[in-house]
N, C-alpha and C positions, 0 to 999 in steps of 0.2 A: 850568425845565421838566423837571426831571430828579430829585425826589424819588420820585414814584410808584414803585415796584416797575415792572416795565418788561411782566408778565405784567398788570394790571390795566389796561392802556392797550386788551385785546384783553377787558374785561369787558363782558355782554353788558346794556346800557341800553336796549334798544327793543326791536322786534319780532323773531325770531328770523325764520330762512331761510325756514321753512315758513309759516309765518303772511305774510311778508312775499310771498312767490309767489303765497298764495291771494288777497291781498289786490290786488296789480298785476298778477298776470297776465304775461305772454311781453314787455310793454311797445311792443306794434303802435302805442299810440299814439304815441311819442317819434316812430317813421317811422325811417328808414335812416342811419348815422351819417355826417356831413358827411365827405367825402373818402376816404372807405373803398369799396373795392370790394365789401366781403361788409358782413356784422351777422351779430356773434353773441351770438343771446340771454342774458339772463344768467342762470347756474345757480347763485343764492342758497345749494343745499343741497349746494352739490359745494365743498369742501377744498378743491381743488386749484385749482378756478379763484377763491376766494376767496382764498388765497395768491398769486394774482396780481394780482388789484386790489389787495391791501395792498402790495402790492412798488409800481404803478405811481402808488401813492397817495402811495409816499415820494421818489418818484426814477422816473427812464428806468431800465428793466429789462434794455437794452442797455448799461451800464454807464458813460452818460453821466450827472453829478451834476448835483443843480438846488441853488441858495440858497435858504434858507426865511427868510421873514420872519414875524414874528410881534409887532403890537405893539398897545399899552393904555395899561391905567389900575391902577394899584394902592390900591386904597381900605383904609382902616384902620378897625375892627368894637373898639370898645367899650362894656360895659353900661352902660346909663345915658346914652348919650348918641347925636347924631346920626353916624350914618358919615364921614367926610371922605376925601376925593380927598389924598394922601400925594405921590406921583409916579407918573410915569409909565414905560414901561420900551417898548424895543427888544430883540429876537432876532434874532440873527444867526445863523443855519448853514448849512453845505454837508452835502449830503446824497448818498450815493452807496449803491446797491443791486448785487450781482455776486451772481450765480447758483451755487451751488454742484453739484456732478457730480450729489447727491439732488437737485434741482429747487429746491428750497428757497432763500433768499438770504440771504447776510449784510446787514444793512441798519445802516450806519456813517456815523458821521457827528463835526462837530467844531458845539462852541455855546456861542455869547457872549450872556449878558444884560446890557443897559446899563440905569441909570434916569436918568430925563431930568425937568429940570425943565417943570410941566405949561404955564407962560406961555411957554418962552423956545425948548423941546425941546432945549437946551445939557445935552449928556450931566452928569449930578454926578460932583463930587470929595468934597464934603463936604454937608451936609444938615442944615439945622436940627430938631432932632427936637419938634415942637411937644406932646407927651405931656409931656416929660422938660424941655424947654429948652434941650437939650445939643446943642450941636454936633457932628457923628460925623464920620467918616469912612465914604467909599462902598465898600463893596466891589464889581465886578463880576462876574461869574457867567462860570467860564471851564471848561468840560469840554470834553475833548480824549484818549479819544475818548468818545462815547455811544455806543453800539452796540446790536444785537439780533438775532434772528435771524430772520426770517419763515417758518414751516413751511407744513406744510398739517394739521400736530396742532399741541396748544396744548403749547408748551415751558415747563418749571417756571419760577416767579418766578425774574426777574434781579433776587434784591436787590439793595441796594446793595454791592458789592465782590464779586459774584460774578459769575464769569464762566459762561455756560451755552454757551458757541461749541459745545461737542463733546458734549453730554450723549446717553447711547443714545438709540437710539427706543423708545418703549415696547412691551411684546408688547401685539397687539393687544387683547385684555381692558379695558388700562389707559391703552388711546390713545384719547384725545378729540378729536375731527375741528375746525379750525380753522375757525371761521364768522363772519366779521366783521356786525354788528346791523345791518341795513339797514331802512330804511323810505323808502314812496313823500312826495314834499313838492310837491306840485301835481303837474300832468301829466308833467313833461318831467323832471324832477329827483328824483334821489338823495338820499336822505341816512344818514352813513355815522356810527352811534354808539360810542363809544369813552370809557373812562375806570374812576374803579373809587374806592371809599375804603382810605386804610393807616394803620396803627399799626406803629410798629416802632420797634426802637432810637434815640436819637439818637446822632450821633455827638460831641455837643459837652455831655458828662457836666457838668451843674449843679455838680459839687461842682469841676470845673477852671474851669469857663466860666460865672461865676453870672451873667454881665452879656450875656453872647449868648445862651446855651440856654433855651428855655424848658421843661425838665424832662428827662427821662429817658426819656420815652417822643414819639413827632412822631407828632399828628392830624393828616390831611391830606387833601385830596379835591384831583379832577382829573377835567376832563371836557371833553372835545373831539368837536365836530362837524363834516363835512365832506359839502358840497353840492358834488354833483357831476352834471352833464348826464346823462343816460341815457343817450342817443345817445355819449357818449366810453366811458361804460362799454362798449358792447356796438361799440365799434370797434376790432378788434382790432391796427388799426396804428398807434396810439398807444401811443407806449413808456413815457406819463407821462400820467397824468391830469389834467388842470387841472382846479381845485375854488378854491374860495373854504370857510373855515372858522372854527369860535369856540371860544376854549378858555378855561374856566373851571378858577380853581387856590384854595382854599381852605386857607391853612396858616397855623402860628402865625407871630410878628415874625419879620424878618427878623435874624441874629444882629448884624449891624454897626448894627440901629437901636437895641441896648443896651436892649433892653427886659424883658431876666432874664422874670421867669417872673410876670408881669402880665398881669390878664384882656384878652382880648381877640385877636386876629388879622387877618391882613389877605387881602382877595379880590384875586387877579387878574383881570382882565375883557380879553380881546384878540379879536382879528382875523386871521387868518392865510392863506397863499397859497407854491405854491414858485413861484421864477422860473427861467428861465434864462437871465437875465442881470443884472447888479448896478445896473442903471440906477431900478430902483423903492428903493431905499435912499435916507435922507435924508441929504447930504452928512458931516453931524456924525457921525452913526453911520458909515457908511466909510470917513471919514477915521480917527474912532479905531480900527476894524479893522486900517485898512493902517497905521498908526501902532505901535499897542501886539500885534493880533495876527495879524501878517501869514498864517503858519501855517495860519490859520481861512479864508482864501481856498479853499483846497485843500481838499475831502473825502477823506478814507483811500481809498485802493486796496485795501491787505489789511486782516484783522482785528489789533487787537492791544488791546491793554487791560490790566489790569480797566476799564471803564466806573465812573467815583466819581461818588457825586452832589455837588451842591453843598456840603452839608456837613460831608461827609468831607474836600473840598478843603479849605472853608475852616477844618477843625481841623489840616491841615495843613500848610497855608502861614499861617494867620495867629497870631498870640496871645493872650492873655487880659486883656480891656481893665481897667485899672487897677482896684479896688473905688473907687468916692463915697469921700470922708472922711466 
């Protein structure tokens, strides 16, 4: 989950503020928010307080962290033929959000992706590649840390290896107010849009990597939804929002399926939710966390980085799979 530019995850996909207020109104009908002394309505077109739902959207805002789960199906897209189910995959992360003296939050985090077999859900080691015939070897998906920064202006892309922790603020002329896409989804329910498309370097150069990289340049989309109550939005003593959500990931092979720069790419399709506590995890998948990444139990306290995406790690920790004879 970690290719997007990390400024495209705040691209705007639905209705904007304005359109979205005219269109719901103050939200009298959701009624008063379960266990809250007050309600406060929500102000779609105000920064600042959208800068807060995005904070309570990742994490307790009191600097208590949640574990994110997130998991699917990986389907694999070639011409000429029907789609097929590949594996399946598990997200692991701890998520932790600390307010910075601007109002603003560091939003950090640590994140393991496993793929799982789709009969057995027994994490992979190795994988038949039914394109190729080949037997691979699995890589897992291990970022430590992911980071951002939540404003209440839209902070320049975090590309891959760049760090934006301290970037000025911009004068105001050239500051664009942070407005997370909200639209109404029946009465009572939120829905929060988020995602974007990228072109950008790869980091796994064809001419070193001809059997992982698929070119020179990474097509890629990402698009994440999050259904949230109304009534938690507009209750101000919740320090974490519970939402249920769906995130769709569009990118070429994965580098360890050895599929060099052949037509075709594979969809993510998942389900996502934070908890807090680790009891919604499927034994396999926590066992291998406490096993191989204990680390990943713990979300970061401070900031520190750069944030790499997956494929910068794995040009750096892995190597250049043998050429076919």
């Amino acid at each position: 989950m970690t290719e997007i530019p990390t400024a495209t995850r705040r691209t705007a996909l639905g209705l904007g503020a304005a359109a979205l207020a005219a269109t719901i109104g103050t939200g009298a009908a959701a009624g008063a928010a379960v266990g809250s002394a007050r309600r406060e309505p929500a102000r779609f077109d105000d920064p600042a307080w959208n800068r807060e739902q995005a904070a309570r959207l990742q994490a307790h805002i009191d600097g208590r962290q949640v574990w994110g789960r997130c998991s699917g199906t990986i389907n694999g897209v070639r011409p000429g033929e029907a789609v097929r189910t590949l594996f399946h995959f598990e997200v692991f992360s701890s998520i932790r959000v600390v307010r910075r003296p601007d109002g603003n939050y560091d939003r950090m985090s640590k994140e393991v992706v496993f793929y799982t077999d789709p009969k057995t859900g027994a994490v992979l080691e190795e994988w038949d590649n039914p394109y190729t015939g080949e037997r691979v070897k699995v890589v897992d998906i291990a970022n430590d840390p992911y980071n951002w920064v939540i404003r209440d202006w839209v902070s320049p892309p975090a590309l891959p290896g760049l760090d934006t922790h301290d970037v000025p603020e911009p004068k105001p002329a050239d500051k664009k107010p942070f407005l997370l896409h909200w639209s109404a989804f029946g009465a009572d329910t939120l829905l929060v849009h988020e995602g974007g498309n990228a072109w950008y370097p790869n980091k796994l150069d064809p001419e070193k990597w001809p059997r992982e990289s698929g070119g020179k340049m990474v097509q890629a989309s990402e698009y994440f939804r999050y259904f949230i109550k109304r009534a938690d939005v507009e209750n101000p003593a919740l320090t974490n929002l519970p939402h249920n959500g769906v995130w769709i990931r569009i990118t070429p092979w994965l580098p360890w399926m050895l599929m060099g720069q052949a037509p075709g790419h594979i969809v993510y399709e998942g389900q996502f939710c934070p908890n807090d506590s680790l009891e919604h995890y499927s034994p396999a998948v926590l066992a291998r966390v406490k096993a191989k990444y204990p680390q990943y139990l713990e979300a970061p306290t401070k900031w520190y980085g750069p944030s790499l995406s997956s494929l910068e790690h794995y040009a750096l920790e892995q190597t250049p799979a043998p050429l076919k004879p």
